[in-house]
BATI-279603 format. One record per residue: x, y, z of N, C-alpha, C, CB in turn; residue number from 0. Coordinates in steps of 0.1 Angstrom, whole numbers. Glycine has a CB too. Example, Ala and Ser with C-alpha at 12.3 -4.5 7.8 and 13.67 -1.06 7.14 Angstrom:
! residues 2
+-------+-------+-------+-------+-------+-------+-------+-------+-------+-------+-------+-------+-----+
|   n_x |   n_y |   n_z |  ca_x |  ca_y |  ca_z |   c_x |   c_y |   c_z |  cb_x |  cb_y |  cb_z |  nr |
+-------+-------+-------+-------+-------+-------+-------+-------+-------+-------+-------+-------+-----+
|   132 |   -57 |    78 |   123 |   -45 |    78 |   132 |   -33 |    78 |   113 |   -45 |    90 |   0 |
|   128 |   -22 |    71 |   137 |   -11 |    71 |   129 |     0 |    79 |   141 |    -6 |    57 |   1 |
+-------+-------+-------+-------+-------+-------+-------+-------+-------+-------+-------+-------+-----+
! end
This chain:
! residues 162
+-------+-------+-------+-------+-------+-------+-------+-------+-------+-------+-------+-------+-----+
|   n_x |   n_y |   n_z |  ca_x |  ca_y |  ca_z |   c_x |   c_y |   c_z |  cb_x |  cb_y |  cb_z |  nr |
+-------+-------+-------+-------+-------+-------+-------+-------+-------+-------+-------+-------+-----+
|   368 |   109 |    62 |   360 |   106 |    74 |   367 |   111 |    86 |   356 |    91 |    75 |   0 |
|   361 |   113 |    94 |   363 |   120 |   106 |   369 |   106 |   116 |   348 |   129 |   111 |   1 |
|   374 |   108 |   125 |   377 |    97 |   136 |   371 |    95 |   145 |   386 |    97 |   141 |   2 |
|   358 |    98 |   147 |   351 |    94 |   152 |   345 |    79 |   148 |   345 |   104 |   153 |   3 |
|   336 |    72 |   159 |   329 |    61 |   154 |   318 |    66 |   150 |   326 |    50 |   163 |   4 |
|   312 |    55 |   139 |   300 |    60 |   130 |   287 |    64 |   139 |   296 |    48 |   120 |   5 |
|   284 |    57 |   149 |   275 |    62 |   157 |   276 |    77 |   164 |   277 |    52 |   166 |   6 |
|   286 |    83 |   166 |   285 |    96 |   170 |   287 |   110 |   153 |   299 |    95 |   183 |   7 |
|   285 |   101 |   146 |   291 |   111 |   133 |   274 |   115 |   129 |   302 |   100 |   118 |   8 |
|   275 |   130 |   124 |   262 |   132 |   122 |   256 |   129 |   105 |   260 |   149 |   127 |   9 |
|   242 |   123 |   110 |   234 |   115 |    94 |   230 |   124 |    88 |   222 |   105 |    94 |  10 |
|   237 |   113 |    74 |   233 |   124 |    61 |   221 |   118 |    57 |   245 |   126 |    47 |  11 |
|   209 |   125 |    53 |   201 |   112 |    46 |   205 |   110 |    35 |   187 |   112 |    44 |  12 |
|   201 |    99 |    28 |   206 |    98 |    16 |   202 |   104 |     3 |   207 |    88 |    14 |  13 |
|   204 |   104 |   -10 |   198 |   114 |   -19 |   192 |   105 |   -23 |   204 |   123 |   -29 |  14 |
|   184 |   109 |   -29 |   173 |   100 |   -37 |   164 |   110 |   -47 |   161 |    93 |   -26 |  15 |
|   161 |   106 |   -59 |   154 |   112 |   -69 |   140 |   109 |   -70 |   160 |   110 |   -82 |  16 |
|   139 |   100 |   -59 |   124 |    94 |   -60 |   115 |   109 |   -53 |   122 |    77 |   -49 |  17 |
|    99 |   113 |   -57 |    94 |   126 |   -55 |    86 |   118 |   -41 |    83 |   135 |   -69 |  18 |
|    80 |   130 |   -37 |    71 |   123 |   -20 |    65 |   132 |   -23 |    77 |   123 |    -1 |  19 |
|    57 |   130 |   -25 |    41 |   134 |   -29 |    38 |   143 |   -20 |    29 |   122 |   -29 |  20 |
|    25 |   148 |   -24 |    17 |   156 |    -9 |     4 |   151 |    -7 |    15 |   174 |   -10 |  21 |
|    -3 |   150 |     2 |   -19 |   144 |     4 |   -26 |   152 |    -4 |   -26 |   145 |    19 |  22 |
|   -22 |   161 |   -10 |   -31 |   169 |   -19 |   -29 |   162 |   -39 |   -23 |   188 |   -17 |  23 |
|   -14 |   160 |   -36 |    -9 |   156 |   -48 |   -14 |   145 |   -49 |     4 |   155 |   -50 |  24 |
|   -21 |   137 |   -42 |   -27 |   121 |   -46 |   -40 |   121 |   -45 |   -21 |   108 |   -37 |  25 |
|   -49 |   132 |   -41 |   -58 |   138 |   -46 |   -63 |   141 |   -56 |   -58 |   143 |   -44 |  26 |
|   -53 |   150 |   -67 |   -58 |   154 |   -74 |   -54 |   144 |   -88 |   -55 |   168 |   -72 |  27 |
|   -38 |   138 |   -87 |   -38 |   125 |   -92 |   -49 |   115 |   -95 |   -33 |   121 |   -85 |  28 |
|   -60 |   114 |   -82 |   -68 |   105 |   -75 |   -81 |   110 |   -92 |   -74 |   111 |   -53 |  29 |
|   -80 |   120 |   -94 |   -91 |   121 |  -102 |   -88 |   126 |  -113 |  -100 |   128 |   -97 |  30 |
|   -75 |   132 |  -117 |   -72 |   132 |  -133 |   -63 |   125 |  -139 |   -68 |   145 |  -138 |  31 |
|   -59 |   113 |  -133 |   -51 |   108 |  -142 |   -61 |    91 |  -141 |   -31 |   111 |  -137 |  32 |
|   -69 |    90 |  -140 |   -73 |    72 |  -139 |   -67 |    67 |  -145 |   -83 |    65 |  -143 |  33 |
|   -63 |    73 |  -159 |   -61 |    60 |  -172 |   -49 |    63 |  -180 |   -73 |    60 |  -184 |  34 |
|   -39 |    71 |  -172 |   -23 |    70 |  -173 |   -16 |    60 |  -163 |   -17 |    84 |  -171 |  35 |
|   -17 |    52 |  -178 |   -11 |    36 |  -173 |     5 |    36 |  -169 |   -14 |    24 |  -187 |  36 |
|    10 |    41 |  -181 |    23 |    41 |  -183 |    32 |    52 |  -176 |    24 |    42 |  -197 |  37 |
|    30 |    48 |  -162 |    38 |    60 |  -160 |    42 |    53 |  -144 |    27 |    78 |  -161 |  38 |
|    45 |    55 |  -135 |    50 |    53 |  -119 |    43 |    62 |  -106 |    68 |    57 |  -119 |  39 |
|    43 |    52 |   -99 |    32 |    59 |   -86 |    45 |    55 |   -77 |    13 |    50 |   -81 |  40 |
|    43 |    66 |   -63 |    54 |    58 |   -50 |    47 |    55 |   -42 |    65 |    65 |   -41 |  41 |
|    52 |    43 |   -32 |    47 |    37 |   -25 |    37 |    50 |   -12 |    59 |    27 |   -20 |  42 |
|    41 |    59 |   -14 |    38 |    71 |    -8 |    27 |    75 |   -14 |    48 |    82 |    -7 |  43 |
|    26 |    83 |   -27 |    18 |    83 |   -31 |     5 |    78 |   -35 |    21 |    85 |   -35 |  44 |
|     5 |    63 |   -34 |    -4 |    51 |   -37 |   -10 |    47 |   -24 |     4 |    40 |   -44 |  45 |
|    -4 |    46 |   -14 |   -16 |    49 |     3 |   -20 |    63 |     4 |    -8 |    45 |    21 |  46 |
|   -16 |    73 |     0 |   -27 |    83 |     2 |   -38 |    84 |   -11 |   -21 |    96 |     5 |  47 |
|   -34 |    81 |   -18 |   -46 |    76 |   -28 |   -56 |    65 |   -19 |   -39 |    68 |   -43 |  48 |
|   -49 |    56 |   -12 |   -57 |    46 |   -14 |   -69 |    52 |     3 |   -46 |    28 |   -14 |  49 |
|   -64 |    61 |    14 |   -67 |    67 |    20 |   -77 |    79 |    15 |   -57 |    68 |    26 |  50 |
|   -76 |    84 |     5 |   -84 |    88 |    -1 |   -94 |    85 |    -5 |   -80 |    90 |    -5 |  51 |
|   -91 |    71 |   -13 |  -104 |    64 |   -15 |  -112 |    56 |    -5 |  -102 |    55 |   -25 |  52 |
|  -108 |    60 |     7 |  -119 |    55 |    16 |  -125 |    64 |    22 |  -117 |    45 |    26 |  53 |
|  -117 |    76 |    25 |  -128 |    86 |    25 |  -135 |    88 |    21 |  -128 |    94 |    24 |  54 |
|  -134 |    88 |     6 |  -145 |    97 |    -3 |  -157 |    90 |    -5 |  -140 |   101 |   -18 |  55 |
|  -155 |    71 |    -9 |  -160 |    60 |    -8 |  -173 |    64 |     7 |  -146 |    48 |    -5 |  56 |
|  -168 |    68 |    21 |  -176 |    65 |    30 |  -182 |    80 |    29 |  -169 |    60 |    44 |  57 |
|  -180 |    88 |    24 |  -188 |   103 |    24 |  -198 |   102 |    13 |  -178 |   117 |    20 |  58 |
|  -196 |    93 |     0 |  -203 |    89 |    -9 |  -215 |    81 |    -2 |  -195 |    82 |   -19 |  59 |
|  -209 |    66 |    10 |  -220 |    66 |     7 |  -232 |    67 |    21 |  -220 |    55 |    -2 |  60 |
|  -225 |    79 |    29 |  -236 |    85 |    38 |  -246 |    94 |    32 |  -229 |    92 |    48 |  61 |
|  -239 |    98 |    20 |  -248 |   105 |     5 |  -264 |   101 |     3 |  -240 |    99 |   -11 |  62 |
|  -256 |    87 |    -1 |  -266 |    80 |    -7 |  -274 |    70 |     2 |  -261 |    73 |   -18 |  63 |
|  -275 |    70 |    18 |  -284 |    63 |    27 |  -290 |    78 |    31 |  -277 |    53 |    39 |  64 |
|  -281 |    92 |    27 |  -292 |   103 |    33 |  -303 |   107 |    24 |  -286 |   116 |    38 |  65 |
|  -296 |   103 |    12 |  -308 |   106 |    -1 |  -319 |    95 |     0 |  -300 |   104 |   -17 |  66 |
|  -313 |    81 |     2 |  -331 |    75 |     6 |  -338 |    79 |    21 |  -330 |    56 |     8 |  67 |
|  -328 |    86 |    28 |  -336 |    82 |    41 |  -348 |    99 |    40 |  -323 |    79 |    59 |  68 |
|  -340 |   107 |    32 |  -352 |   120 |    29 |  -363 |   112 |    26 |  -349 |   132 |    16 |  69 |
|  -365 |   106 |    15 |  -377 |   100 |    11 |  -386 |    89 |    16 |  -373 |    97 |     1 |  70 |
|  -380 |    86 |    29 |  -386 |    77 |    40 |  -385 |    62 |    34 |  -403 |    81 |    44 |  71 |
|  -378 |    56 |    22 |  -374 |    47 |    22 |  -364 |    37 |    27 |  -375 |    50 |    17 |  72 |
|  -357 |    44 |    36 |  -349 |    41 |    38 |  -349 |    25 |    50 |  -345 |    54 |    40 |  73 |
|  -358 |    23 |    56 |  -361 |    15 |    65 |  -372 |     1 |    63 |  -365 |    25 |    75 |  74 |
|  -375 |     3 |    46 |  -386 |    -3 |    44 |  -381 |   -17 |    42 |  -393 |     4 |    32 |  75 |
|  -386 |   -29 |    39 |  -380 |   -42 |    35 |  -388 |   -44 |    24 |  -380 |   -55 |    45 |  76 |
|  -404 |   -39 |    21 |  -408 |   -42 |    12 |  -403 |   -37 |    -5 |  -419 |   -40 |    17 |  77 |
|  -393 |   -45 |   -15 |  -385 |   -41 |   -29 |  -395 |   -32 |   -34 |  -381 |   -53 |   -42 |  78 |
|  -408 |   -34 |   -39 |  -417 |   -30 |   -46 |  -423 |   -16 |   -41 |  -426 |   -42 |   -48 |  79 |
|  -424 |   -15 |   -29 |  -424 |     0 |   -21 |  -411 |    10 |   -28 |  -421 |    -3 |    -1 |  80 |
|  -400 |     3 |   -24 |  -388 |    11 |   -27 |  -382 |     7 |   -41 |  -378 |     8 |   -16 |  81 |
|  -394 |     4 |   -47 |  -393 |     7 |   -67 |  -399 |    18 |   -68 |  -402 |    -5 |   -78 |  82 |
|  -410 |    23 |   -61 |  -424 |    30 |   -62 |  -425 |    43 |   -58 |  -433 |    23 |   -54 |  83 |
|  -416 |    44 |   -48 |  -415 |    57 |   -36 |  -404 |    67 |   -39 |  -411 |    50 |   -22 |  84 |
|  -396 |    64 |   -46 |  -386 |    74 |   -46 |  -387 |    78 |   -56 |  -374 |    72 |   -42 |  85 |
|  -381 |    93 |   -53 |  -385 |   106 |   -61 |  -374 |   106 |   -69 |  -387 |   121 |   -53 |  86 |
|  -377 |   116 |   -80 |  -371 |   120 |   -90 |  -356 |   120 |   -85 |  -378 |   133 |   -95 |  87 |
|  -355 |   129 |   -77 |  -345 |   136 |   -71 |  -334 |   124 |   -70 |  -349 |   144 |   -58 |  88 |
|  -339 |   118 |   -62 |  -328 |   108 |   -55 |  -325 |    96 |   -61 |  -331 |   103 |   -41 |  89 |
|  -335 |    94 |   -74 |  -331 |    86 |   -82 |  -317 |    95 |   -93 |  -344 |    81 |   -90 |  90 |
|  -317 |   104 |   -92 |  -307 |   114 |  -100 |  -294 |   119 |   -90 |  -316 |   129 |  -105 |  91 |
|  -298 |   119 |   -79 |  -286 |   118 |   -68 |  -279 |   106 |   -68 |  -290 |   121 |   -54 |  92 |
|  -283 |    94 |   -69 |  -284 |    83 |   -64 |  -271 |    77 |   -83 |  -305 |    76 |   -60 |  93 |
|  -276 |    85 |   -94 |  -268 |    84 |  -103 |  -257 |    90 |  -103 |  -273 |    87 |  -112 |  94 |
|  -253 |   102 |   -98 |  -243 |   111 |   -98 |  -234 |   101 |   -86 |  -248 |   130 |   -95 |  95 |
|  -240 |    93 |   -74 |  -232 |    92 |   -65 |  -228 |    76 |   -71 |  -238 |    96 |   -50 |  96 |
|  -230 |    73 |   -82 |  -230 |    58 |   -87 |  -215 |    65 |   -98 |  -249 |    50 |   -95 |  97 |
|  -217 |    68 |  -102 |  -204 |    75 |  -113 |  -193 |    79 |  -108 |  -208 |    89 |  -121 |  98 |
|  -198 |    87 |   -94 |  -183 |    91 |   -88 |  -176 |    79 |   -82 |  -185 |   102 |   -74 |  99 |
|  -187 |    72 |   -76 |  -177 |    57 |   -71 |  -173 |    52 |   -86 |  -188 |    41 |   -59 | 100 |
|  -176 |    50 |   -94 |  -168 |    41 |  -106 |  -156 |    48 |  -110 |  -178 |    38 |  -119 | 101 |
|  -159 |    71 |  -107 |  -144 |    72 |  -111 |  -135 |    71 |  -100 |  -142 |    85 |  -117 | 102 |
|  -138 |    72 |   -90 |  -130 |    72 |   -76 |  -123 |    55 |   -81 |  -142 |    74 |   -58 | 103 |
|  -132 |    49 |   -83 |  -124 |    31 |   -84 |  -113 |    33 |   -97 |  -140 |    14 |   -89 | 104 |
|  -117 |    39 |  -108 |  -111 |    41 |  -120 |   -95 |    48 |  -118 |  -121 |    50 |  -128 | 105 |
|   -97 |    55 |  -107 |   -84 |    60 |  -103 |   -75 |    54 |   -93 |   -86 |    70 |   -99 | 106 |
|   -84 |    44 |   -87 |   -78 |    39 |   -75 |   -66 |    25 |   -85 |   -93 |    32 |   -61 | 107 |
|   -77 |    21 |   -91 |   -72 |    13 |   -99 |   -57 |    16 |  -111 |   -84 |    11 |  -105 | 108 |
|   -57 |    30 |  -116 |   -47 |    40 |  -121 |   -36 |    42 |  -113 |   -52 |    52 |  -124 | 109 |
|   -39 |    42 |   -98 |   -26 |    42 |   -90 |   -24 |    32 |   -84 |   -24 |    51 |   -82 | 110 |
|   -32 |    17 |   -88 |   -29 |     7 |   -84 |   -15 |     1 |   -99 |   -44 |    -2 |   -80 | 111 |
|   -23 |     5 |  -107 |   -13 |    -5 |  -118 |     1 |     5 |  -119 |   -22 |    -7 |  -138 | 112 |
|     2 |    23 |  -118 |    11 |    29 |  -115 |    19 |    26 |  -103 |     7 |    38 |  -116 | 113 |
|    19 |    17 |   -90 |    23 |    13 |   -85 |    29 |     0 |   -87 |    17 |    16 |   -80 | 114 |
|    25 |    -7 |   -93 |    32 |   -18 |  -100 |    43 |   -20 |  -111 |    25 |   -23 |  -103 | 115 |
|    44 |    -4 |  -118 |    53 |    -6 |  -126 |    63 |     2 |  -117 |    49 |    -2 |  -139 | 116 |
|    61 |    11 |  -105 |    73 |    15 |  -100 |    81 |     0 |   -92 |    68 |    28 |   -89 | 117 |
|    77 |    -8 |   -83 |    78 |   -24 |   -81 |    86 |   -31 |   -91 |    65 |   -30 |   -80 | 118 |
|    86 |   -21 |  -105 |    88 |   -33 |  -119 |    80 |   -39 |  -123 |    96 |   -43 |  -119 | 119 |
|    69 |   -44 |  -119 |    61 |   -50 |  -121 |    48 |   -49 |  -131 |    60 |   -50 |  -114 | 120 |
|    45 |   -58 |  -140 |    39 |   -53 |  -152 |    20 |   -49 |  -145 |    42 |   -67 |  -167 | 121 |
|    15 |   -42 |  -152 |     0 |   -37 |  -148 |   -11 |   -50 |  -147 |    -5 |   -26 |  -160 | 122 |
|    -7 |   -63 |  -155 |    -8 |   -73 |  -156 |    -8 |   -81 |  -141 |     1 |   -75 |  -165 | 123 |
|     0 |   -81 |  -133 |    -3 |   -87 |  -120 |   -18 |   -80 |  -111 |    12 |   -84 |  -111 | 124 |
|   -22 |   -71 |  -114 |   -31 |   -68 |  -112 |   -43 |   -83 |  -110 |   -31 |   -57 |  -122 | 125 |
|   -45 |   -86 |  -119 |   -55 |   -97 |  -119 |   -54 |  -107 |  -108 |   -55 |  -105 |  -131 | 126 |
|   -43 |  -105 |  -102 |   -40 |  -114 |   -91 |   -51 |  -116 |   -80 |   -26 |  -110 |   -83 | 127 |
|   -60 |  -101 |   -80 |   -70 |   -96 |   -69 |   -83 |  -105 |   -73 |   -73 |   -77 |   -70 | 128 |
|   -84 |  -112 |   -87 |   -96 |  -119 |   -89 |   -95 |  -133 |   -84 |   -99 |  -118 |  -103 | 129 |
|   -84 |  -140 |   -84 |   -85 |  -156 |   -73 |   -82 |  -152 |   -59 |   -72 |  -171 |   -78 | 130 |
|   -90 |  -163 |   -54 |   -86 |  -163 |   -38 |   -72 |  -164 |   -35 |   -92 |  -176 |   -31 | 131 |
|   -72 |  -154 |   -27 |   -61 |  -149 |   -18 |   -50 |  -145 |   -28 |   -56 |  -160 |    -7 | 132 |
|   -52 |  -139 |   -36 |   -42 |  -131 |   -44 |   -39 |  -119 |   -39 |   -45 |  -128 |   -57 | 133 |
|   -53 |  -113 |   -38 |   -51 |  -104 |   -30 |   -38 |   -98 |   -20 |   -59 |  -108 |   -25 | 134 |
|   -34 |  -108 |   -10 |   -23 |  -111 |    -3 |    -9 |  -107 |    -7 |   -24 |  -122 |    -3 | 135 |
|    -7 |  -113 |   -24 |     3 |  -110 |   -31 |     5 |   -95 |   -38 |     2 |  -119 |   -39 | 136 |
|    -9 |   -91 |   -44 |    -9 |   -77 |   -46 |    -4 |   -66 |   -36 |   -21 |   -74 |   -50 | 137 |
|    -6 |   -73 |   -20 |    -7 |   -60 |    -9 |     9 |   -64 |   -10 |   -19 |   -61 |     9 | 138 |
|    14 |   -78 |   -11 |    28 |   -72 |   -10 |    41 |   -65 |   -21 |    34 |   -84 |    -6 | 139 |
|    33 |   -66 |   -32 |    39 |   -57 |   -41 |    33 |   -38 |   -42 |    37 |   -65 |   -54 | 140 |
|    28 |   -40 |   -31 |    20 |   -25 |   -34 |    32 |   -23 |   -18 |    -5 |   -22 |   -33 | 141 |
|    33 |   -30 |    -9 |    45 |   -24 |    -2 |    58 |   -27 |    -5 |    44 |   -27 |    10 | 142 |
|    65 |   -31 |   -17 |    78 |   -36 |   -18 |    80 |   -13 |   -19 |    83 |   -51 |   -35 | 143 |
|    95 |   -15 |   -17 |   101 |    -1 |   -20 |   101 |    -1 |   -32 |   113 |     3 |   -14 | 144 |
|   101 |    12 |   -37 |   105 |    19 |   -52 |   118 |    10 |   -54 |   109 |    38 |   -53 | 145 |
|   117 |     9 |   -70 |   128 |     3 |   -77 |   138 |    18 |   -73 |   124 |    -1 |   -96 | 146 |
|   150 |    19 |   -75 |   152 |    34 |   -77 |   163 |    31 |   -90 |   159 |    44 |   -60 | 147 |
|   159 |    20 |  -103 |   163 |    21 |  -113 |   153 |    27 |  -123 |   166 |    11 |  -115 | 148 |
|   159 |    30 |  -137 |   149 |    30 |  -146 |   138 |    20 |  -146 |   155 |    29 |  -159 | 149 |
|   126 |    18 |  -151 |   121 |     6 |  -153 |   109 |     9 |  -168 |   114 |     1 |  -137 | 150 |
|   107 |     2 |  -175 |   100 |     5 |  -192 |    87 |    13 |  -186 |    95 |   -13 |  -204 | 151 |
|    88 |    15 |  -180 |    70 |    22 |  -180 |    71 |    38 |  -179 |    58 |    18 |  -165 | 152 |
|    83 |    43 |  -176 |    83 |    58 |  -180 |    87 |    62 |  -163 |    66 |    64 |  -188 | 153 |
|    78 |    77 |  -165 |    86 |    86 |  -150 |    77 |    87 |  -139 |    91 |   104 |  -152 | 154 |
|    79 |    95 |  -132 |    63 |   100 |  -123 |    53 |   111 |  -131 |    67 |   110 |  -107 | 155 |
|    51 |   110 |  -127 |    35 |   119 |  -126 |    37 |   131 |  -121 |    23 |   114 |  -115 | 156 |
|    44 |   132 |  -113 |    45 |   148 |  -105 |    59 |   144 |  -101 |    32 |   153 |   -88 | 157 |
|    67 |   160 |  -104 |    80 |   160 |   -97 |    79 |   171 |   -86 |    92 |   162 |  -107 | 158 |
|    90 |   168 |   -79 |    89 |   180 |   -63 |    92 |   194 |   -71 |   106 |   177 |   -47 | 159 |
|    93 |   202 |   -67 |    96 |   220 |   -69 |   111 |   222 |   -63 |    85 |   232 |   -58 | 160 |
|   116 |   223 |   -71 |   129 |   228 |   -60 |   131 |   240 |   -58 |   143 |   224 |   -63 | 161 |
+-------+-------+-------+-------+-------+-------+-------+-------+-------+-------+-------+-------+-----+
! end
């Protein structure tokens, strides 16, 4: 070490093997991997997923209030009008935009339980989100930092390029 005090000595960051994703990489994550369980998400990776899924969530569903409102249903209160009135079309739009939210959730959900095993944490705490205020506990294991040990669930998903 140099004789200087630590404060004037120039920072190294530290190494780390953990990958930092790209907003693209949790993207495309976001939609082909839902149901690779066994594997690790980073705390990086897993808010832009989850930023992702409120995008797409709110583009989905200006979709599907512009698909009723073509068909002038959109403003009605009477159910039985808006059983009656809409067209082919937007009953078939209205399907495609019902699938994408279940895979968008399917994935959100894939980089929710992949996030938990990076934490250590088994995919199993997950259920915490069904009683009141579990919720709470899930948001704080979705921000703890990466283990930066091994842990039984395997590697990442994507490694950096060097």
């Amino acid at each position: 070490m140099e004789d200087k005090p630590y404060y004037e000595q120039e920072y190294h960051e530290p190494k780390s093997d953990i990958p930092r994703p790209t907003f693209g990489q949790a993207f495309k994550l976001l939609f082909t991997a839902p149901f690779k369980w066994n594997a690790r998400s980073t705390r990086r990776g897993f808010w832009y997923a989850y930023v992702w899924t409120i995008i797409l969530l709110v583009i989905l569903a200006a979709c599907s209030a512009t698909a009723y409102s073509i068909d002038g249903v959109a403003y009605s209160s009477n159910e039985f009008f808006l059983l009656t009135h809409v067209s082919t079309g937007t009953v078939i739009i209205q399907i495609i935009i019902y699938l994408l939210i279940i895979w968008i959730l399917l994935g959100q959900l894939g980089f929710t339980v992949r996030r938990l095993h990076d934490t250590d944490h088994t995919g199993w705490w997950y259920w915490l989100s069904v009683i009141p205020f579990g919720y709470l506990f899930l948001l704080y294991f979705m921000i703890l930092p990466t283990v930066e040990k091994p842990v039984r669930w395997g590697g990442y998903l994507f490694k950096e390029k060097k």
